[in-house]
C-alpha positions as CSV (number, residue, x, y, z in Angstrom):
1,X,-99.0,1.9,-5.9
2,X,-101.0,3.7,-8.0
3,X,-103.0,7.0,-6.6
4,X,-106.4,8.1,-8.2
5,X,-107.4,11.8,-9.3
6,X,-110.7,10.4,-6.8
7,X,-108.0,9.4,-4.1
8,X,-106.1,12.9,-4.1
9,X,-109.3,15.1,-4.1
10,X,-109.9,12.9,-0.8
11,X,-107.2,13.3,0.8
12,X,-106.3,17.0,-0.1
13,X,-108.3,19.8,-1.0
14,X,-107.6,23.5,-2.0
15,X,-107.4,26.1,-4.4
16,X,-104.6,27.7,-6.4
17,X,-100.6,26.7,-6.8
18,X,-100.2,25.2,-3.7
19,X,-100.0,21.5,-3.1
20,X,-103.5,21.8,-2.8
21,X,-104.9,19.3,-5.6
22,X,-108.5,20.8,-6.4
23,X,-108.8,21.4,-9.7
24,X,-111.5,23.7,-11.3
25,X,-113.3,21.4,-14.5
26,X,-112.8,22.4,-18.2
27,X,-113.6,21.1,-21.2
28,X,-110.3,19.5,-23.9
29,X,-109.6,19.9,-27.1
30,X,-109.7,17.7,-29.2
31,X,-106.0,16.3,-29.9
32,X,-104.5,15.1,-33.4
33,X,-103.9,11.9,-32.7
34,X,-100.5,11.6,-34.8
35,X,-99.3,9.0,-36.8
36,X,-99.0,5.7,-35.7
37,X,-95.7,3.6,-37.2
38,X,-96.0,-0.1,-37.4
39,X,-98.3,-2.2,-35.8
40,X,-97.2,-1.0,-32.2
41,X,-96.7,-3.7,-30.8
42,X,-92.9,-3.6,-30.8
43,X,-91.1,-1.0,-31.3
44,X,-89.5,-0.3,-34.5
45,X,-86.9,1.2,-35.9
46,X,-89.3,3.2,-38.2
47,X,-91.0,4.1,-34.9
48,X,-87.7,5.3,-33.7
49,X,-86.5,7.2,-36.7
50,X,-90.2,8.9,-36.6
51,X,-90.2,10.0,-33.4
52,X,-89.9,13.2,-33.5
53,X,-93.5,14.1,-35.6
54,X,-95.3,10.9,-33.1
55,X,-97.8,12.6,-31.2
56,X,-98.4,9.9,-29.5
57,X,-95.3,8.1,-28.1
58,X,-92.6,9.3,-25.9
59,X,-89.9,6.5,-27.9
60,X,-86.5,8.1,-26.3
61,X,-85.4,9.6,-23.0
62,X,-84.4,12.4,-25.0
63,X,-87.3,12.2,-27.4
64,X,-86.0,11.9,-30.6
65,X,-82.4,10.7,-32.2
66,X,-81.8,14.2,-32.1
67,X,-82.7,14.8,-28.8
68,X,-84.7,17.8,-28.7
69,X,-87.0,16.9,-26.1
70,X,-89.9,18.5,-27.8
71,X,-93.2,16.8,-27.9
72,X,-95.3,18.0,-31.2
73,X,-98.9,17.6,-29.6
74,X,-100.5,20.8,-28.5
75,X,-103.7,19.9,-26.5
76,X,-101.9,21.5,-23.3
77,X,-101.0,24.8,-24.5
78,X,-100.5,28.2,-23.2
79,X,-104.1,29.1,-23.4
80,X,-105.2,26.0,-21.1
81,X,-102.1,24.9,-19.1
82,X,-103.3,26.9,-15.8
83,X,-106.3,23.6,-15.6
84,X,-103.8,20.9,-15.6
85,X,-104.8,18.8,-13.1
86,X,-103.0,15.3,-12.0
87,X,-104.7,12.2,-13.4
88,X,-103.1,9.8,-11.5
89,X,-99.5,9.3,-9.2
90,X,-97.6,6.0,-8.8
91,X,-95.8,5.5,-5.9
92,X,-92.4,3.6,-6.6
93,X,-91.4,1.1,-4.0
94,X,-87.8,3.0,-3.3
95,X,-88.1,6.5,-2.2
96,X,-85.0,7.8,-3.4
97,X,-83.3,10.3,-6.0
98,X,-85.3,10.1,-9.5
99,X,-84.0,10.8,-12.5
100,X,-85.8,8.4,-14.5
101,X,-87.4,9.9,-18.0
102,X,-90.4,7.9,-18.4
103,X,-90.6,6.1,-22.1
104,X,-94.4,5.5,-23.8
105,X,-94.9,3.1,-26.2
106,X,-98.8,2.4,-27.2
107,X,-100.5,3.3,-23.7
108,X,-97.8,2.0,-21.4
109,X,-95.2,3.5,-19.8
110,X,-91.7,2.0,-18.5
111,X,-90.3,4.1,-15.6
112,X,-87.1,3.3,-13.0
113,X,-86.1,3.5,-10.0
114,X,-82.6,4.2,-8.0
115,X,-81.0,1.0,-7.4
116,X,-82.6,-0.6,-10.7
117,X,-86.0,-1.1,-10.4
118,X,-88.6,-1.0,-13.5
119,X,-91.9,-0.9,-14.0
120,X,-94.4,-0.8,-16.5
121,X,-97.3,1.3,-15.7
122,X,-100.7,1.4,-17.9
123,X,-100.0,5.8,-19.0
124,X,-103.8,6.3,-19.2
125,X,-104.6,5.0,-15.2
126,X,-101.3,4.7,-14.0
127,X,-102.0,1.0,-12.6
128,X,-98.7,-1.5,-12.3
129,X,-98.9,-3.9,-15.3
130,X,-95.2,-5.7,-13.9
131,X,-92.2,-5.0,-11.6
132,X,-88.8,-5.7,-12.1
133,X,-85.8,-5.9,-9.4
134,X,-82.6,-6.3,-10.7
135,X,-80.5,-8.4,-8.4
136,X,-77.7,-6.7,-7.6
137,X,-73.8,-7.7,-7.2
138,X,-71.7,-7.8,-4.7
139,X,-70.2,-4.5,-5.5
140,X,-71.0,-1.4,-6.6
141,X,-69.3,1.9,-7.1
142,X,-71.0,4.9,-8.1
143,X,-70.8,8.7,-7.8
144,X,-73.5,11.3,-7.4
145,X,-76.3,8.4,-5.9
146,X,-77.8,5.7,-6.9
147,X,-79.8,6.8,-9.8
148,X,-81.0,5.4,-13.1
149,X,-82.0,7.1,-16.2
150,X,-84.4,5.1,-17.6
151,X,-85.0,2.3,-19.9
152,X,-84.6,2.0,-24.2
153,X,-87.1,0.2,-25.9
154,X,-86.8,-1.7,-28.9
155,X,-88.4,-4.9,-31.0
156,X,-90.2,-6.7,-27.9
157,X,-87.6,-5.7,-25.3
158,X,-86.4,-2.9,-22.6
159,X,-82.8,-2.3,-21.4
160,X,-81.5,-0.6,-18.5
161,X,-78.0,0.2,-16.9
162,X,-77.1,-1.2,-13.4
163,X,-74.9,0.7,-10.8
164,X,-73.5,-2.8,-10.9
165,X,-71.8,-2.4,-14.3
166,X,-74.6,-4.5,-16.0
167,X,-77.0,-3.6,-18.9
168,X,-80.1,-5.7,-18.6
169,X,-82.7,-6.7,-21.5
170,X,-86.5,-7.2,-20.2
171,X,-89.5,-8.6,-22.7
172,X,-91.2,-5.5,-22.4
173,X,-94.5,-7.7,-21.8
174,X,-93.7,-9.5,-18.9
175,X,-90.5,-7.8,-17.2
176,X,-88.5,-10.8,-17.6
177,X,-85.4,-11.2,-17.7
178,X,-84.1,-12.1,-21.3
179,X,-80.2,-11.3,-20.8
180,X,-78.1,-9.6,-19.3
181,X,-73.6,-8.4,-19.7
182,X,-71.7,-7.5,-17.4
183,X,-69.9,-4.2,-19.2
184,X,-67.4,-3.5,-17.1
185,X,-65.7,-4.2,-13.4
186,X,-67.7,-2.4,-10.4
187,X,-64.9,-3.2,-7.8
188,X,-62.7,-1.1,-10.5
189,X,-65.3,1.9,-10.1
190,X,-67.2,1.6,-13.5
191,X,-71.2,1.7,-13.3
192,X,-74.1,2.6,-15.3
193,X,-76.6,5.4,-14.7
194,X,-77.7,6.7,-18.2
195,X,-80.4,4.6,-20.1
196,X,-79.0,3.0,-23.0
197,X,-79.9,4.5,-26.6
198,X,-81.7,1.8,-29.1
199,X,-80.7,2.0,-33.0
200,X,-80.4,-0.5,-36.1
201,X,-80.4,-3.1,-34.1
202,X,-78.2,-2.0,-31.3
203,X,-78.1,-1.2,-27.9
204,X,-75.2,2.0,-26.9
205,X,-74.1,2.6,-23.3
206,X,-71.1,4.4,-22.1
207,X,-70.1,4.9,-18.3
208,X,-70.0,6.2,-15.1
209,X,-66.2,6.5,-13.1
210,X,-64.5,9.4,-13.7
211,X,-64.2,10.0,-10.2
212,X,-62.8,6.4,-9.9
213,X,-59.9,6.1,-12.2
214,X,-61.5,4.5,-14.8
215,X,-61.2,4.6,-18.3
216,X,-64.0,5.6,-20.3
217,X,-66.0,4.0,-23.1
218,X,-69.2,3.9,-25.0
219,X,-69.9,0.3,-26.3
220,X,-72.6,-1.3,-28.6
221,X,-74.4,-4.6,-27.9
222,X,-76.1,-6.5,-30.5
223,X,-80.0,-5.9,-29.4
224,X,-81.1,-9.5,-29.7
225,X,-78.5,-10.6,-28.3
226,X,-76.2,-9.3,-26.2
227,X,-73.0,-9.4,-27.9
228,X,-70.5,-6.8,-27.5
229,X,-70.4,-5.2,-31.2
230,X,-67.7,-2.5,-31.0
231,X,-65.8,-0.5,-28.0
232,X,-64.8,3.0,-28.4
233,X,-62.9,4.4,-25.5
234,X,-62.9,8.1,-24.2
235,X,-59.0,8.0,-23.5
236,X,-56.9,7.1,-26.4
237,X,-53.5,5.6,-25.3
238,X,-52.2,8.7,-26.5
239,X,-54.4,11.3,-24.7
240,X,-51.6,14.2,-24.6
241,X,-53.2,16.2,-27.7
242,X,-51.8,19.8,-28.6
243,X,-50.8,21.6,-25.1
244,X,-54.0,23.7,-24.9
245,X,-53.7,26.1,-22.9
246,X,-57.0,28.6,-23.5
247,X,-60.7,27.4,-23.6
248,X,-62.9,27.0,-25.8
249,X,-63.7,30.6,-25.7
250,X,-60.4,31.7,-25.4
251,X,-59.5,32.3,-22.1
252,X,-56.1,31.3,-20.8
253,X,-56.5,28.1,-18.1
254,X,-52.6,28.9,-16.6
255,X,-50.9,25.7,-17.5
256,X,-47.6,24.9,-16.7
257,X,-46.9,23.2,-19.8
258,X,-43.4,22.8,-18.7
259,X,-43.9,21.1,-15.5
260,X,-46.8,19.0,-17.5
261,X,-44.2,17.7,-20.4
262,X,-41.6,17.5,-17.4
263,X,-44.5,15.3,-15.9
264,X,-45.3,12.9,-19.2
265,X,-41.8,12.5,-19.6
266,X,-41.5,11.2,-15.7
267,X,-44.4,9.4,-15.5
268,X,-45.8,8.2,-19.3
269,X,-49.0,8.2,-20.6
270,X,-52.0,8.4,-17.6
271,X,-54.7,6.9,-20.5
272,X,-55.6,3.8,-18.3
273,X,-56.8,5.6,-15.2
274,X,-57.5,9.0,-16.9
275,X,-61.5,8.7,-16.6
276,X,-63.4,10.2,-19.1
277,X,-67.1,9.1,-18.2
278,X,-70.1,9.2,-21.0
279,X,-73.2,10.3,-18.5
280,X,-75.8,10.9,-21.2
281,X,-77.0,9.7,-24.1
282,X,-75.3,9.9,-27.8
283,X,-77.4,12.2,-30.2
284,X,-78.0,9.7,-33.3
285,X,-77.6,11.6,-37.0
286,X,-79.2,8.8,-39.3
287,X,-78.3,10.6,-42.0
288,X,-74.2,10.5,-41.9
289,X,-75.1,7.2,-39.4
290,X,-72.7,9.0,-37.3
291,X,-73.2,9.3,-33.1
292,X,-72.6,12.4,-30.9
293,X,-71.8,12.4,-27.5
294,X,-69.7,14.6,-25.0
295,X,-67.1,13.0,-22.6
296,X,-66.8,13.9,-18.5
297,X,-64.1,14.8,-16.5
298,X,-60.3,13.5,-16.3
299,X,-59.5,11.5,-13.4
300,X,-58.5,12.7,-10.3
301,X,-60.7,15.4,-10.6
302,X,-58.6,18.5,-9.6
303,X,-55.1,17.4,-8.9
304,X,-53.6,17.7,-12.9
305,X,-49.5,17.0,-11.9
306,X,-50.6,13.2,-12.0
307,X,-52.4,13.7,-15.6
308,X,-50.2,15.6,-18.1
309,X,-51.2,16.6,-21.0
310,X,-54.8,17.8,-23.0
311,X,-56.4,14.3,-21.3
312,X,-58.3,13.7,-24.6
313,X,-60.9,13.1,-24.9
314,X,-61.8,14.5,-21.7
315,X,-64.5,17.5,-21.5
316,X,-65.0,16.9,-25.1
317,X,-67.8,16.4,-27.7
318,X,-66.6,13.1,-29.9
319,X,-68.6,12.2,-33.0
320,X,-67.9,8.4,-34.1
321,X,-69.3,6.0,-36.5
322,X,-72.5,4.0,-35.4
323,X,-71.5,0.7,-37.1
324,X,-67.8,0.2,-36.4
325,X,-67.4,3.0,-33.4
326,X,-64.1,4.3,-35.3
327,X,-63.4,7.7,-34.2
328,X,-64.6,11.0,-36.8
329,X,-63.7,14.1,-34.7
330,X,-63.8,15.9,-31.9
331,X,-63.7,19.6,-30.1
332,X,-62.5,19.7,-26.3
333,X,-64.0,22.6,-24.1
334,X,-61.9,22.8,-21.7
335,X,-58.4,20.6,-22.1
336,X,-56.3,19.2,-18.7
337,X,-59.7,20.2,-16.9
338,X,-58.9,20.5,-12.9
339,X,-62.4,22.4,-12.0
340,X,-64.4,19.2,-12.8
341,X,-66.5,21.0,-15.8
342,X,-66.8,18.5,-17.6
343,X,-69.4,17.8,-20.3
344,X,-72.4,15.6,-19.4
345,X,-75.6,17.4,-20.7
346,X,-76.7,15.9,-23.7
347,X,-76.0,17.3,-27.2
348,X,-78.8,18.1,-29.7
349,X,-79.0,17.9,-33.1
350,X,-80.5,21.1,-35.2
351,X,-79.7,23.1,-38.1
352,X,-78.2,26.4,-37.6
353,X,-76.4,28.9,-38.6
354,X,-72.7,29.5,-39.4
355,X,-70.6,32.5,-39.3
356,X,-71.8,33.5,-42.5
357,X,-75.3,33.3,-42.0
358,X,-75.9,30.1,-43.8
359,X,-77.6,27.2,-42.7
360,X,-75.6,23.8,-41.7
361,X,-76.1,21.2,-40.1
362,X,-75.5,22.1,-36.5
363,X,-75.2,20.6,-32.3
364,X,-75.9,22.3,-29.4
365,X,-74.3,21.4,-26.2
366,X,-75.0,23.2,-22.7
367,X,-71.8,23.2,-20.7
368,X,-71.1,23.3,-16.8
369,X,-69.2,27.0,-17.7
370,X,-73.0,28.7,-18.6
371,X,-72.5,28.7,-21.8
372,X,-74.4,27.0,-24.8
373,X,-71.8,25.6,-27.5
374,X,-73.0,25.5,-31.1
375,X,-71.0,23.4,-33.2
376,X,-70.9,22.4,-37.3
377,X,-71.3,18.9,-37.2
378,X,-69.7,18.1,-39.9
379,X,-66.4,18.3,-38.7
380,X,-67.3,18.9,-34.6
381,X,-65.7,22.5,-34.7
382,X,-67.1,25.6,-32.5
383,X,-69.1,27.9,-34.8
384,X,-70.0,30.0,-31.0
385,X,-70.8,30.2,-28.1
386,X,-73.5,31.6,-25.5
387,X,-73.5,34.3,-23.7
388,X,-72.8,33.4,-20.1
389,X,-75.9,32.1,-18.3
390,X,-74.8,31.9,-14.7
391,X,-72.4,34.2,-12.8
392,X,-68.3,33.8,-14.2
393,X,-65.5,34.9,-11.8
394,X,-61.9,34.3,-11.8
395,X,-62.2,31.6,-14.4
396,X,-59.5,30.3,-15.0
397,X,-58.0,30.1,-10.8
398,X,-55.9,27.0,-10.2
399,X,-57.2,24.7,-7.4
400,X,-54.9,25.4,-4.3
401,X,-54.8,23.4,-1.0
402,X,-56.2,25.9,0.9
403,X,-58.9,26.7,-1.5
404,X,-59.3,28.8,-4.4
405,X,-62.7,30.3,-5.5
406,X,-64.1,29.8,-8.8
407,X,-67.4,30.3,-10.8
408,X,-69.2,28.6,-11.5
409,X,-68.7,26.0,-9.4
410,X,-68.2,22.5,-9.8
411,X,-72.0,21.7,-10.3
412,X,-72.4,24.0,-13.3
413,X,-74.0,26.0,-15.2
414,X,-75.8,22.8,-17.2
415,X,-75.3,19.5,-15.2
416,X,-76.7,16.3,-16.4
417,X,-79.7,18.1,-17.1
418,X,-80.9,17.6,-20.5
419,X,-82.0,20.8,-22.5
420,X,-84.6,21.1,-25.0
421,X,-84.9,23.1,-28.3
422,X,-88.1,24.4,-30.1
423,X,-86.4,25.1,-33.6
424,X,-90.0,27.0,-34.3
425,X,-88.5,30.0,-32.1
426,X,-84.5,28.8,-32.6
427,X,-84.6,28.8,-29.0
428,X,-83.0,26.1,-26.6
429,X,-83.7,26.0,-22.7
430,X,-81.1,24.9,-20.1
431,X,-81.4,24.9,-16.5
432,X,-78.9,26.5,-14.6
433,X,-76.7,26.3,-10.9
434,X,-75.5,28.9,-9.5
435,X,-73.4,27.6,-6.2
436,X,-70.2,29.6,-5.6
437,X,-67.4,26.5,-4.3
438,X,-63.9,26.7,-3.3
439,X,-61.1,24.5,-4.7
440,X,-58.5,22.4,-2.8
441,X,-56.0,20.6,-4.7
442,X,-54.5,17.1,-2.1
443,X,-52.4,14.9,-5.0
444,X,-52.9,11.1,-3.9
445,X,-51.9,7.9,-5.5
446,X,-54.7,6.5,-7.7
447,X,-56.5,4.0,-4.9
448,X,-57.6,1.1,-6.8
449,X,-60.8,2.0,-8.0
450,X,-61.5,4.1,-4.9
451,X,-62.9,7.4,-4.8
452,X,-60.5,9.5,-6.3
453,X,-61.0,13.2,-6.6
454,X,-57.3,14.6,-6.0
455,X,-58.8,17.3,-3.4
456,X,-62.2,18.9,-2.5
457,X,-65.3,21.2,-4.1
458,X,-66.8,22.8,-1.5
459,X,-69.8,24.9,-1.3
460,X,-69.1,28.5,0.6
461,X,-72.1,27.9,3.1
462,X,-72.5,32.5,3.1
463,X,-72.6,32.9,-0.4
464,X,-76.5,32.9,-2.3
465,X,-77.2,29.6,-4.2
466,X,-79.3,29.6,-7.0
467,X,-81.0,28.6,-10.5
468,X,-82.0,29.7,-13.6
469,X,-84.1,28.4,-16.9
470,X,-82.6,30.4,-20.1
471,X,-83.8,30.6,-23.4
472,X,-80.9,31.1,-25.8
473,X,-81.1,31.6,-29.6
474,X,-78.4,29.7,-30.7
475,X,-78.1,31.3,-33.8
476,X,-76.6,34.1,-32.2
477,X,-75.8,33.5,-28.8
478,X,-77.6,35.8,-27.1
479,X,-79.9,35.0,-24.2
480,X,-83.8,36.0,-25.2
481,X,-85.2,35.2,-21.6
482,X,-84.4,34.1,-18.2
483,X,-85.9,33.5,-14.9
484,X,-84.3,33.5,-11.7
485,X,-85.4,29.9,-10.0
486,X,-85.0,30.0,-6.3
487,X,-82.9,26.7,-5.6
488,X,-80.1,25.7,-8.1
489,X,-81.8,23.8,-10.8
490,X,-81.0,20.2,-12.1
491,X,-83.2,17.5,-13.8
492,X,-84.1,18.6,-17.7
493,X,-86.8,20.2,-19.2
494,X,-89.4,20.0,-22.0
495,X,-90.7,22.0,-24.8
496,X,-93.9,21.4,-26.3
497,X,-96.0,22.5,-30.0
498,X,-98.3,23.7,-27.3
499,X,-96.0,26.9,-26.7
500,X,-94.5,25.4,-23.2
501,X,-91.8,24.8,-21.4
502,X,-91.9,22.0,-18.2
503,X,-89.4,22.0,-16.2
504,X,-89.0,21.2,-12.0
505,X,-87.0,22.3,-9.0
506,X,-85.6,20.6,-5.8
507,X,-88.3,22.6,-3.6
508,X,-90.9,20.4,-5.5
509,X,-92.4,23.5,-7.7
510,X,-93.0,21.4,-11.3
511,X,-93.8,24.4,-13.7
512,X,-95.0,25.5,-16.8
513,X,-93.6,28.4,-18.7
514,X,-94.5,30.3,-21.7
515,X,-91.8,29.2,-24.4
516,X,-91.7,32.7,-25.9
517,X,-91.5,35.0,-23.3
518,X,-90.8,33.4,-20.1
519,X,-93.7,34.1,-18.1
520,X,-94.8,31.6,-15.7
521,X,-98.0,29.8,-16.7
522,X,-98.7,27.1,-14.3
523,X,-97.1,25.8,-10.9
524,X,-97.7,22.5,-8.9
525,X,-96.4,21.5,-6.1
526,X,-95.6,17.7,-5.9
527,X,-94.0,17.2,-2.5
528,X,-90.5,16.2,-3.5
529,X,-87.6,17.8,-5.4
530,X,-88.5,17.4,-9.4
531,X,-85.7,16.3,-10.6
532,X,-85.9,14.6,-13.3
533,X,-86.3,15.3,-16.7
534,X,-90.5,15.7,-17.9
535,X,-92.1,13.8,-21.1
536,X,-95.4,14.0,-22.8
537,X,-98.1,11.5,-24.5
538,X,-101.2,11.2,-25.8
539,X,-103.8,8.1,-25.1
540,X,-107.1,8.2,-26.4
541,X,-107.2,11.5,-27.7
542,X,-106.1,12.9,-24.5
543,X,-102.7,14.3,-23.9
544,X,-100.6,13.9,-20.9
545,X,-97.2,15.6,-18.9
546,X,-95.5,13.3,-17.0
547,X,-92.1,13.7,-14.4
548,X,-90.5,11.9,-11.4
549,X,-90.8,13.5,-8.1
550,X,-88.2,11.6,-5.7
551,X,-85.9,14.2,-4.9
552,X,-81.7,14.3,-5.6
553,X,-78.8,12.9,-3.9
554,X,-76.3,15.1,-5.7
555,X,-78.3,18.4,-4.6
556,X,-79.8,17.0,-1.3
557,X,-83.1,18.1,-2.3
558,X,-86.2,16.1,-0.4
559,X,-86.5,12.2,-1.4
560,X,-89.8,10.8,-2.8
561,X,-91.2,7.8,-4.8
562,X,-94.0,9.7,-7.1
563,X,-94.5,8.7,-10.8
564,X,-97.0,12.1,-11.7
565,X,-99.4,12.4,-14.9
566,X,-100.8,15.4,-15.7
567,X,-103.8,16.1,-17.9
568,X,-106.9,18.2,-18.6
569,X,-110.1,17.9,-16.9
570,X,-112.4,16.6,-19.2
């Protein structure tokens, strides 16, 4: 149901950051109107590789292949960002956790649901154009809620991820069903959350299931068809690697690496049930037509005597070829992982710079420890890391049964939450947890494709929980600004050629922030938790901010069903 700027002035009036809606008039610039690739109506895969100079389109969850999340328009900039006004709001028909990132192509705008709806949505009025169900199975299996990402689109078609193990391909006219595979077993614990990523003429999807047992994979599907192209999976029959036993920023994790080859030699190999789920999406590099993406956590969570051994490619970025998925290299974090820090936040592709002050090809990734990652992409190795951006203590404390406490805990630092990068300022932004949790280690037999977590994360109900957005110059590390948020945060942010930063928070504040400096620009108040990462358009010379405000299961932060756009007066 689509809601009117008319309709809210209505229903609620006032004045300032409040949920009050009132909204004092102003004149907008004028906009570029940006290229336009092909004849739009399909998308392309010189729309796709273009994305990231389209100032109209919002082509990618993440933006671009290299996943920057920053939108080059600047009609909304720091200089007018305090009139922002909602245009319209669609209410979904499931009030539930959103995480959906809402994908533009010519005017409309494909947006979904928990539990697999999608709709298409005309991005200048917000009014329904179609509505798609997926029918579920009999079974599904899934951690964290029953969320969807949202949608790729490509040639005449959009795909989603079920929590039923499913990816789904919809003529992006209509919302009909065109085909559909299933990808994996749901009674096993697999299922699919992320939206799929669209390139040459392929569809990628990993998984969900590392608290299941499963064994993780990214696949490719032949876009037109449905045919499964190539498999690369997360656990390698041998998984073992070197015996690790300090981080990636060299701190010693206290491994018994006697009792652990004591273990392999008992028990063999743990590769088929080891986990290793791929949340996010893969960062594309078109020009090596390699993929990037970073691996979740080993399986059972925190009880390592039934997992000996590195658990590659657990907690890991993995780089592998896009045509043939054969493995090119890889850098684990945090190896034999029983703190459940694993890797999920999508990794960006920018230029940086090395030790030695020259400029390489570079990837970012924002890690559940705080701390930003910077790698050479060349060959997937560290070149640094960030200083800390949340609260460390007694890293590296061994779960115990009755409960050792660790920071940060196992929600982060960086969740799922995507970051963004304005490579103008050689900043990135993350948003941060702060949420102090105890860690009890229970070793139990793997269950079948049950819940299987090999103990307990619990918050400590007295200690202060909070969030932060950081701005971190990743070619040094060091954190340039940061502001305290008052709930921990998780969703994604958005940077903008406007000098902004959007990002929202699970007591429904949806802000604005200057992308320089920090200071806050521009608040509204939407009514549910924003959790969900923001995107940007432009129609008809007018550019717009979008996000999901429906709240998150993981977090408990207040349900909703509210598809926002935000523009200008005119």
């Amino acid at each position: 149901m689509k809601k009117s700027l008319d309709w809210i002035s209505r229903v609620v009036m006032g004045a300032g950051f409040a949920f009050a809606l009132a909204i004092t008039g102003t004149s907008a610039q004028e906009v570029d109107k940006g290229t336009l690739y092909g004849d739009m109506q399909a998308v392309t895969q010189d729309m796709l590789n273009r994305a990231a100079g389209d100032g109209n389109n919002f082509l990618h969850t993440n933006g671009n292949y290299a996943q920057t999340r920053y939108y080059p328009a600047r009609q909304i900039n720091i200089g007018n960002v305090h009139r922002l006004r909602p245009a319209w709001i669609f209410q979904t028909e499931i009030s539930e956790s959103m995480e959906t990132t809402p994908i533009v192509v010519n005017g409309i705008m494909y947006v979904t649901t928990a539990f697999n709806h999608v709709y298409a949505l005309d991005a200048e009025t917000g009014e329904e154009i179609w509505h798609y169900k997926h029918k579920m199975g009999p079974i599904t299996t899934y951690c964290c809620g029953p969320n969807n990402r949202g949608v790729a689109a490509y040639g005449d078609k959009v795909y989603m991820g079920t929590l039923d193990a499913k990816l789904v391909a919809l003529n992006a006219k209509t919302g009909a069903l065109v085909w559909e595979q299933q990808i994996a077993d749901p009674e096993l614990g697999y299922s699919e959350t992320m939206a799929p990523t669209a390139v040459n003429g392929k569809i990628l999807i990993g998984t969900n299931g590392g608290e299941y047992g499963i064994r993780g994979f990214v696949k490719a599907y032949d876009a037109e068809t449905g045919k499964l192209l190539w498999t690369f999976h997360t656990i390698p029959e041998n998984s073992v690697g070197v015996w690790a036993t300090h981080d990636a920023t060299g701190r010693d994790m206290h491994r018994d690496i006697a009792a652990e080859k004591a273990a392999l030699a008992k028990m063999g190999d743990p590769y088929k049930t080891l986990g290793g789920g791929v949340w996010q999406n893969p960062a594309v590099d078109l020009e090596t037509n390699r993929i990037y993406f970073v691996v979740g956590n080993p399986s059972p969570d925190l009880d390592g005597s039934l997992r000996p051994g590195d658990n590659l490619y657990t907690d890991s970025l993995v780089a592998v070829d896009l045509d043939t998925g054969e493995y090119i290299c890889h850098f684990q974090y945090i190896a034999h992982d029983v703190w459940d820090l694993d890797a999920v936040s999508p990794p960006i592709l920018l230029d940086v710079k090395d030790r030695n002050g020259n400029t390489v090809p570079g990837l970012v990734h924002g890690g559940k420890t705080g701390h930003v990652y910077v790698h050479d992409r060349r060959d997937c190795s560290l070149i640094r890391f960030s200083e800390a951006m949340v609260p460390q203590e007694n890293m590296w404390t061994l779960p115990t049964k009755e409960g050792a406490r660790m920071l940060p805990g196992a929600n982060g630092g960086v969740e799922w939450s995507p970051m963004t990068a304005d490579e103008g300022l050689g900043l990135v932004y993350a948003i941060n947890l702060h949420q102090p949790m105890t860690y009890h280690v229970e070793s139990t037999p793997y269950p079948g494709g049950k819940l299987w977590l090999g103990g307990a994360f619990k918050v400590i109900p007295t200690e202060a929980q909070w969030g932060n957005v950081t701005a971190v110059d990743y070619n040094t590390g060091k954190i340039r600004w940061k502001v305290k948020t008052e709930q921990p945060m998780i969703g994604g942010i958005m940077a903008t050629a406007g000098g902004l930063v959007f990002t929202g928070e699970g007591n429904g504040q949806f802000k604005a922030y200057d992308s320089a400096t920090g200071n806050l620009l521009w608040t509204f108040q939407a009514g549910a938790g924003v959790n969900a990462p923001p995107a940007s358009y432009t129609v008809n010379g007018k550019q717009y901010i979008v996000v999901a405000a429906g709240g998150n299961v993981q977090l408990n932060y207040k349900r909703g069903n509210n598809i926002i756009a935000f523009t200008l007066p005119d």
